[in-house]
N, C-alpha and C positions, 0 to 999 in steps of 0.2 A: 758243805751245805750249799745247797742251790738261790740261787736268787729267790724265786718264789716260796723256799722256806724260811728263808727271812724275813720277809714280807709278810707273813701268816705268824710266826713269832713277833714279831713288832706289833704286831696289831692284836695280839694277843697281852702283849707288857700293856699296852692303852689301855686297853681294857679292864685289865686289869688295877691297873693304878686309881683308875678312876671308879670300882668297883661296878662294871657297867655288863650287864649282860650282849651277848652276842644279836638278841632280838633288839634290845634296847638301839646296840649302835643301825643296825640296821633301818630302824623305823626315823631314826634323828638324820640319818644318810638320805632316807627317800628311794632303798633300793630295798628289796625283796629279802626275806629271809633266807628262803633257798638260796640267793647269790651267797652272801655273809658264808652260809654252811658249807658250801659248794665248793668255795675257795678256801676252807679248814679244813676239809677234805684230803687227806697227802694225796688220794690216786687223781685228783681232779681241781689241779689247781693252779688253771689258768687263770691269770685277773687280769683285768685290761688298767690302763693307766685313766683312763675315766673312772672305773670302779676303786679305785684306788683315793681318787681327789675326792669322791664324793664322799667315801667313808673318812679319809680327814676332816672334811665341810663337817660331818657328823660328830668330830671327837673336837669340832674347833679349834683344827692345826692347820699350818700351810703345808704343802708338801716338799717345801726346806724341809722343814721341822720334822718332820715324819721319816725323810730320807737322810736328815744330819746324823742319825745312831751311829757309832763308830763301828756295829754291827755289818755298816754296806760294806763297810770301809775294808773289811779283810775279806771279801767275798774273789773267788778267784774268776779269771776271765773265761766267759761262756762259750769261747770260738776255742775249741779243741783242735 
């Protein structure tokens, strides 16, 4: 699993945990819905490390907390 599918499952557990729809986190973030969609997307899922802290700002996490899942933690290294 690639980094950025982590990343789109992690923020998908939030989500979920907190029963929160994907427009919801978006509008509490200040970012656009299409971004949110865009980056759930498997074929189109660039996110930037901004889009990233803002959507925690939104779930009111730091992005310790967001990056601590042990999920990062078995991710293998991206320089092949």
């Amino acid at each position: 699993m690639s980094v950025k599918d982590i990343v789109v499952l992690r923020f998908g557990e939030l989500c979920k945990e907190r029963n929160m729809k994907l427009n919801e986190l978006a509008t509490r973030s200040g970012v656009t819905p299409s971004t949110v969609y865009s980056m759930m997307d498997e074929s189109r899922r660039d996110v930037s490390v901004v889009t990233i802290k803002k959507l925690c700002d939104g779930l009111d996490i730091t992005l310790g907390e967001f990056f601590s899942a042990s999920c990062f933690d078995a991710l293998e290294q991206e320089i092949r």
